[in-house]
VEXROKE-947547 format. One record per residue (C-alpha): x, y, z; residue in one letter. Coordinates in pm, 1 decimal. Example, Ala and Ser with C-alpha at 12.3 -4.5 7.8 and 13.67 -1.06 7.14 Angstrom:
1230.0 -450.0 780.0 a
1367.0 -106.0 714.0 s
This chain:
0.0 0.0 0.0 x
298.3 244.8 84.0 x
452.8 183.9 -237.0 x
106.6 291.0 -416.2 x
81.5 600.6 -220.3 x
442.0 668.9 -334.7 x
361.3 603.1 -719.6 x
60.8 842.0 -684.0 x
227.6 1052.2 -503.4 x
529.0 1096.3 -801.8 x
248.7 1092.9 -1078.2 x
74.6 1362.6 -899.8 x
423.9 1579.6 -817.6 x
496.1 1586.3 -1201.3 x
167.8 1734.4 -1354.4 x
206.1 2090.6 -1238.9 x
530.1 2025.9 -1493.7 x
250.3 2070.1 -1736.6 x
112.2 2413.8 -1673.8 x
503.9 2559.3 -1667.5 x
609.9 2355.6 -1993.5 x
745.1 2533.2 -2315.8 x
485.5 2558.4 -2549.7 x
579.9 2571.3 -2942.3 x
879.1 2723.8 -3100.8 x
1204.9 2544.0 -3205.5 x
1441.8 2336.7 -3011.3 x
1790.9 2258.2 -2967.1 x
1916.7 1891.2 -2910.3 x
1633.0 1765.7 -3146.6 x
1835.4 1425.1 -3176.0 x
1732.0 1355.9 -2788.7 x
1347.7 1249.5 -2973.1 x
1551.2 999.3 -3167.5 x
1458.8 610.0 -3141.3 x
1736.2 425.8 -3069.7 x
1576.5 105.7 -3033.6 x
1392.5 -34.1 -3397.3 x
1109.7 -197.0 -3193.5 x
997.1 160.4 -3106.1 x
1045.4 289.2 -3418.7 x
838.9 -15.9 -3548.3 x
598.4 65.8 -3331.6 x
527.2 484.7 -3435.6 x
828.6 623.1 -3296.6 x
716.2 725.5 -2911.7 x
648.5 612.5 -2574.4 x
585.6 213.7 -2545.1 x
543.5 16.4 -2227.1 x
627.5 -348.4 -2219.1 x
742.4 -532.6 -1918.6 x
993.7 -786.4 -2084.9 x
1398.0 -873.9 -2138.4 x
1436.0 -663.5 -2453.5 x
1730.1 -347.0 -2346.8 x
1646.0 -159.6 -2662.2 x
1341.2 5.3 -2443.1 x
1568.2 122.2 -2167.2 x
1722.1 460.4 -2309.1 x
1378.0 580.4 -2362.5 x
1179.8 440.2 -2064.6 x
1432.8 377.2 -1778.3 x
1117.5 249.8 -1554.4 x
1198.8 -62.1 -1710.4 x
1541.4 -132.8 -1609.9 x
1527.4 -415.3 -1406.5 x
1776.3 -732.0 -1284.8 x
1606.4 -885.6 -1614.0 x
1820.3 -708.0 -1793.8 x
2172.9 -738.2 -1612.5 x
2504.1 -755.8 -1831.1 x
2243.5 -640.9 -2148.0 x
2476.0 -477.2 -2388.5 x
2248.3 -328.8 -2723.4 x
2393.9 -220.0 -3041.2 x
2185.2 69.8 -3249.9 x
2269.1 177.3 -3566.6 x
2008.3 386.5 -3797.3 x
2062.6 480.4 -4175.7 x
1963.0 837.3 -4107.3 x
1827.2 1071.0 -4431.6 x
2060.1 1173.4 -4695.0 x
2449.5 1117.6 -4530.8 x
2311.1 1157.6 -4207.9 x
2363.5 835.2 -3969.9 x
2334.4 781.5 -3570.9 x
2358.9 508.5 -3297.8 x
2384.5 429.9 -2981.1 x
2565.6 149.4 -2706.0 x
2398.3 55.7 -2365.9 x
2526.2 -172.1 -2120.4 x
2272.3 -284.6 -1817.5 x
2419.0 -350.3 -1499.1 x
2237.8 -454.2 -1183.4 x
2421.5 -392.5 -819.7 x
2348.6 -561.7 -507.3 x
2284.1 -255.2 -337.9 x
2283.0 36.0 -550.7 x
2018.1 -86.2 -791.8 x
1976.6 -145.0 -1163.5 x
2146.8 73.5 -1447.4 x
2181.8 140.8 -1798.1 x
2492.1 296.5 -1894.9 x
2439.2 444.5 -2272.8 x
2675.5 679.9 -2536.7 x
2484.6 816.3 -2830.3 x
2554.8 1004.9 -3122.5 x
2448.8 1164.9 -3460.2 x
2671.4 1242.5 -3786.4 x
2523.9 1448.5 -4004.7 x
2816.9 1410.5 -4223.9 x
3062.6 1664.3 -4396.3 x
2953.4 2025.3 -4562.6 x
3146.1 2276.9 -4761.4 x
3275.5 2579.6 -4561.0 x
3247.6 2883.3 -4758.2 x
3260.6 3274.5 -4725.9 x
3010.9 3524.6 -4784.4 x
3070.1 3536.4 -5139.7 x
3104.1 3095.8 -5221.1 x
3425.6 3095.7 -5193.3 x
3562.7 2734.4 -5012.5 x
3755.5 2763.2 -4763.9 x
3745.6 2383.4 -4642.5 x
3561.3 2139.3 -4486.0 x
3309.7 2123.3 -4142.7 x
3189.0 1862.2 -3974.1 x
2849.1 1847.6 -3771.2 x
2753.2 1591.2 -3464.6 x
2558.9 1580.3 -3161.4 x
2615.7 1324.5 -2847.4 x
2443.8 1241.4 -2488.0 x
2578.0 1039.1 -2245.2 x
2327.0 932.8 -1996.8 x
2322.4 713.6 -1705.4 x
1962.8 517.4 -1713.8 x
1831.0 409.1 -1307.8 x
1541.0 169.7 -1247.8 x
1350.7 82.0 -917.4 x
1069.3 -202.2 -902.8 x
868.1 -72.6 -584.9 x
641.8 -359.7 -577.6 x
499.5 -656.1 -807.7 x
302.4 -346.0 -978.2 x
502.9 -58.7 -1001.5 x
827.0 52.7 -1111.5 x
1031.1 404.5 -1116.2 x
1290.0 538.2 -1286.7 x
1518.2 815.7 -1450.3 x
1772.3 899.5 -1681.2 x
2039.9 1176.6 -1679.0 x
2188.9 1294.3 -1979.4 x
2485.7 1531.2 -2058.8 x
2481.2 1682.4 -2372.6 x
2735.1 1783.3 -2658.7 x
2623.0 1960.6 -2999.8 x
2930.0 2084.1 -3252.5 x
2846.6 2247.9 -3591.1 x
3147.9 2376.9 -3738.2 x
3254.0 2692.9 -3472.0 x
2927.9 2670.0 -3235.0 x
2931.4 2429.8 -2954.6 x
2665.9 2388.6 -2710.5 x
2691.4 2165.6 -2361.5 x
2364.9 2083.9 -2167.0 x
2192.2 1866.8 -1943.1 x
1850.8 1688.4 -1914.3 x
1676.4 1430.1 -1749.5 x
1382.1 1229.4 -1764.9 x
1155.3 1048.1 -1530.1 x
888.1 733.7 -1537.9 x
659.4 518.1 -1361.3 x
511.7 176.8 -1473.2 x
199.9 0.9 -1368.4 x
208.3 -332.9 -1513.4 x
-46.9 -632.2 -1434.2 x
107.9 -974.6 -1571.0 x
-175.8 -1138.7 -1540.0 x
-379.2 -944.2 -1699.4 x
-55.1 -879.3 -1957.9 x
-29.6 -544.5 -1983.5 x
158.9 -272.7 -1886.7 x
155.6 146.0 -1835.3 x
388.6 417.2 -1858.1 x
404.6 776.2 -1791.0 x
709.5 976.4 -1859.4 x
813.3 1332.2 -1811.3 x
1101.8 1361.1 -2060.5 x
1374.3 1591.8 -2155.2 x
1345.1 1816.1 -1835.6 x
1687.5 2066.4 -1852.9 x
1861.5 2365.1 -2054.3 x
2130.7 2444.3 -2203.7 x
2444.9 2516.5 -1996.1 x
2671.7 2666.2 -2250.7 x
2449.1 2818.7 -2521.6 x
2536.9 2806.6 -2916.3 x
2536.3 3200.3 -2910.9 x
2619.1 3343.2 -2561.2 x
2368.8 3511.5 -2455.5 x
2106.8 3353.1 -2612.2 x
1862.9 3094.6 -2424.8 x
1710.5 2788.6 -2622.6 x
1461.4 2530.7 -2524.4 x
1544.3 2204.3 -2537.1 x
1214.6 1915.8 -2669.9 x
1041.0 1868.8 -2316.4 x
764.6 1598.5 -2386.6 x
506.7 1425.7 -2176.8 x
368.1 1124.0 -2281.9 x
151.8 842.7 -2169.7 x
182.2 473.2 -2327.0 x
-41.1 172.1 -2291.1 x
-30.9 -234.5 -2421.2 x
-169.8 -534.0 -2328.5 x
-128.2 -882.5 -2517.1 x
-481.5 -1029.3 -2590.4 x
-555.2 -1388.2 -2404.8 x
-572.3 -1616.3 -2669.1 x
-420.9 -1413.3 -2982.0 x
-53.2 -1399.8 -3042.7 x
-107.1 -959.1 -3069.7 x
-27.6 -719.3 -2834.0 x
-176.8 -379.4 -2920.4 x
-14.3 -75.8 -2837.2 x
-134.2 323.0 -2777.6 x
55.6 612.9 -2718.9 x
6.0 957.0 -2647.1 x
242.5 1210.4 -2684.7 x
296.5 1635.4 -2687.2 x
57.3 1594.4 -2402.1 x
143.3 1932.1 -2239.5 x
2.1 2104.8 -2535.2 x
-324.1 2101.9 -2755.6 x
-252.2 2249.0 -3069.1 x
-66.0 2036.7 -3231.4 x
-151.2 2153.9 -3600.6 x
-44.0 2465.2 -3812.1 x
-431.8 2593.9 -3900.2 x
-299.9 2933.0 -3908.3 x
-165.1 3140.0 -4263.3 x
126.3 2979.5 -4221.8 x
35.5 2655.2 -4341.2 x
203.1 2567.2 -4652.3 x
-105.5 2299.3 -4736.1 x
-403.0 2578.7 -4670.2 x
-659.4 2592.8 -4931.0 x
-776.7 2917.6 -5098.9 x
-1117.3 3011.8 -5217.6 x
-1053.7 3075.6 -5590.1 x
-1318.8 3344.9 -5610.1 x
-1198.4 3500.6 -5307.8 x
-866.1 3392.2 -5287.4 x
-891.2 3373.0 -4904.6 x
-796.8 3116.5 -4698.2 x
-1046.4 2815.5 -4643.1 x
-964.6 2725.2 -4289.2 x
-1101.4 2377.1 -4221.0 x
-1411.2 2366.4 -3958.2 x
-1349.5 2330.6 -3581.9 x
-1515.8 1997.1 -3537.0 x
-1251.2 1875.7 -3844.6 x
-1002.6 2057.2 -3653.2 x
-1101.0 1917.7 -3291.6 x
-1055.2 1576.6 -3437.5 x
-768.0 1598.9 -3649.1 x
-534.2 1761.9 -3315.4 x
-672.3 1493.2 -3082.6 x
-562.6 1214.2 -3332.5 x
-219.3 1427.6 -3372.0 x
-146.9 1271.6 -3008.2 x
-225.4 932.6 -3050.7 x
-1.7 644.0 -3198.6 x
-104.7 300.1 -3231.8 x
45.2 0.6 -3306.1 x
39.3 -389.2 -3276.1 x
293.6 -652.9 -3251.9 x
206.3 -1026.3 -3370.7 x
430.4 -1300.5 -3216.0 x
345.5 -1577.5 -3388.4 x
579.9 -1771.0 -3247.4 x
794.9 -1708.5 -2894.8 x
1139.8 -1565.4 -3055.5 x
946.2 -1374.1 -3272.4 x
786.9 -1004.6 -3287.2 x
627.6 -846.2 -3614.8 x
537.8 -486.6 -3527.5 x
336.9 -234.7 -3739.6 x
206.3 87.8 -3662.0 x
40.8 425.9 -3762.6 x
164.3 773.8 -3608.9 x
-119.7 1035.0 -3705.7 x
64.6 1336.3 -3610.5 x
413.6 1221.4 -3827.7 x
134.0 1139.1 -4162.9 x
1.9 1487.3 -4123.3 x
307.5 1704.7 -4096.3 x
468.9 1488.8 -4415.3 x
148.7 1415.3 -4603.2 x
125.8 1528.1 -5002.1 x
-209.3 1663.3 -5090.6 x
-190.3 1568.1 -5435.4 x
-39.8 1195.0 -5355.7 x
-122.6 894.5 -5131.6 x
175.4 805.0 -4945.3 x
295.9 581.3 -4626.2 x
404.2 878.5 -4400.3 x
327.3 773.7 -4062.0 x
309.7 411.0 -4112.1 x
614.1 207.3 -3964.5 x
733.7 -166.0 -3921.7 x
941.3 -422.0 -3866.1 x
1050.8 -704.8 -3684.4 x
1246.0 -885.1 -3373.0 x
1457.1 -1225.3 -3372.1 x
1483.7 -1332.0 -3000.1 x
1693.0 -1655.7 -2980.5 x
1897.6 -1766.3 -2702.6 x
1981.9 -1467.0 -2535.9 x
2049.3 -1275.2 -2853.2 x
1817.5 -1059.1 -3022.9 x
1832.3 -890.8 -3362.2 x
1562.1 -599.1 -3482.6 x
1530.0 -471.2 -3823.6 x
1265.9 -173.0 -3853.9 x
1170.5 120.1 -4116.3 x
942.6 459.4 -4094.9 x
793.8 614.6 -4336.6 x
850.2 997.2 -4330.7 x
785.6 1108.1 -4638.6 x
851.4 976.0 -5024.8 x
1220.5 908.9 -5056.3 x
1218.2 968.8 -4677.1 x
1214.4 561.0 -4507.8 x
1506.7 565.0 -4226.2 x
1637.6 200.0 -4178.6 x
1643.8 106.9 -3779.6 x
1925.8 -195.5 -3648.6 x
1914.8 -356.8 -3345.4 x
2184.3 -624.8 -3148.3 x
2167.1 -707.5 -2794.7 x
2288.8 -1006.6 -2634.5 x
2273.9 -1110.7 -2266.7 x
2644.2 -1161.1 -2145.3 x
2519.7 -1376.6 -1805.9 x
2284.3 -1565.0 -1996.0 x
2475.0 -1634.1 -2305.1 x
2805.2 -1715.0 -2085.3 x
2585.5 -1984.5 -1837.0 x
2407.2 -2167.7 -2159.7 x
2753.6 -2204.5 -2303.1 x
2883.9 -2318.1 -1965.6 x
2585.2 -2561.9 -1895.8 x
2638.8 -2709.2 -2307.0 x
3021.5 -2805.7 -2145.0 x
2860.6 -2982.4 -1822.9 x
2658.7 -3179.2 -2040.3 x
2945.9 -3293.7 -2251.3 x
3176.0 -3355.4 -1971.2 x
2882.7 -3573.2 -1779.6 x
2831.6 -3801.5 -2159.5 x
3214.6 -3826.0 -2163.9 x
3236.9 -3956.4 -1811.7 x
């Protein structure tokens, strides 16, 4: 009961978060929003909550490190647009007294540019990159709830301007395994800036709050998955003259703003993504999914196309795991997602109990 009162008590301590959050603009340290695990980005890019051995969920809902995961050590590696490319390493650790962590180094290359003057003229070469560094803690208070955080330090170089920051993030987890499913709420990306790009001048970095449900169905290999997302924030949708995609009377030629029941609609569905995984089979995990808000921002009036839909699949067997993923952005626009983790302890006593069996047939 006293661990309840505690998990209400930290859900309840983090709304007022909400009323003081940023609202709009641009941010800094955009690569913080990147997956770095392909079964997320299979699954619509944001928030998931499952209560299983897979590390690639850690870095971006550290309420699920657990001793599940000790000596986990995940390889990410995403073919980013154009030359761009990123990844990430995390290594899961559980101590006797101290806890469970996940120790993680990730980083983006956006590749090489020409450095010119004000005139064209090349004077060389840049080269562009941002990194975090974060240290990932997990706490299961009972058989029902879980806690935990992540701190990140933050490095951003383009060419001359370098920017340091930190941020953290913080979760909770309900999760029933009888009843297989799971919750998550997360306050993420809480920090600044500590040395800005331009001196003097203060940037935001992407604070998010979001809110992620899934539960596997009894007697159907599917788990279905929903996530909300931007939830400090309504308007999600550029209705105003600014939208490249507004339609013009061609009489009037004023703007023909869509109606506010359309509207109403179209900004609540701009927080939800859902998804499903099929697991036909235990070492296996097909995921597909739909993000609303991603289809609407990349969408082409004049064309069908599959921005916002997403995929892919996981290979669990013996300890190792591989995941394979893509998202659809826009047309040309399809990142490519990798995933390798393997379970050091596991792997090592498997191999060790495959030598006790020989040994015993030899004797």
């Amino acid at each position: 009961m006293r661990n309840r009162l505690f998990f209400a008590f930290l859900v309840a301590s983090l709304l007022p978060l909400c009323a003081t959050a940023q609202m709009g603009g641009n941010y800094i340290y955009n690569f913080l929003n990147f997956n770095q695990s392909s079964r997320i980005a299979g699954l619509g890019g944001t928030l998931i909550a499952v209560y299983d051995e897979d590390p690639s969920l850690l870095i971006e809902n550290p309420s699920l490190i657990g001793k599940r995961h000790h000596t986990s050590l995940l390889l990410n590696a995403t073919d980013y647009f154009s030359n761009a490319a990123y990844g990430s390493a995390l290594y899961s650790h559980t101590f006797k007294k101290a806890g469970s962590f996940a120790f993680s180094m990730q980083f983006v290359n956006y590749g090489k540019f020409s450095l010119t003057d004000e005139s064209g003229t090349e004077m060389g070469y840049f080269h562009a990159g941002d990194y975090a560094a974060t240290v990932g803690w997990g706490r299961q208070l009972d058989s029902n709830f879980t806690i935990g955080a992540n701190l990140k330090l933050i490095y951003s170089g383009y060419e001359s301007y370098q920017s340091f920051g930190i941020a953290a993030d913080l979760a909770a987890s309900y999760v029933n395994q009888k009843k297989r499913l799971a919750l998550s709420l997360m306050i993420k990306n809480l920090g600044s800036p500590i040395v800005n790009y331009v001196p003097g001048q203060f940037e935001k970095i992407p604070f998010d709050i979001q809110l992620a449900f899934s539960q596997k169905f009894k007697f159907l290999p599917v788990r279905y998955h929903i996530s909300l997302h931007s939830l400090y924030k309504w308007n999600m949708a550029y209705v105003g003259t600014n939208d490249p995609l507004l339609e013009y009377n061609v009489m009037t030629d004023e703007p023909v703003y869509p109606s506010k029941v359309a509207q109403f609609f179209d900004n609540m569905f701009r927080h939800v993504t859902v998804g499903i995984e099929i697991i036909p089979v235990k070492y296996l995990s097909i995921q597909f999914a739909y993000n609303h808000n991603r289809h609407q921002e990349m969408k082409i009036p004049q064309k069908r196309t599959f921005a916002g839909f997403s995929y892919g699949f996981t290979v669990d067997i013996k300890s190792i795991r591989i995941g394979f993923s893509r998202a659809h952005y826009a047309t040309g626009a399809v990142p490519n997602f990798f995933n390798f983790s393997v379970n050091i302890d596991a792997l090592s006593k498997m191999s060790q109990s495959k030598k006790n069996k020989k040994l015993e047939r030899i004797n």
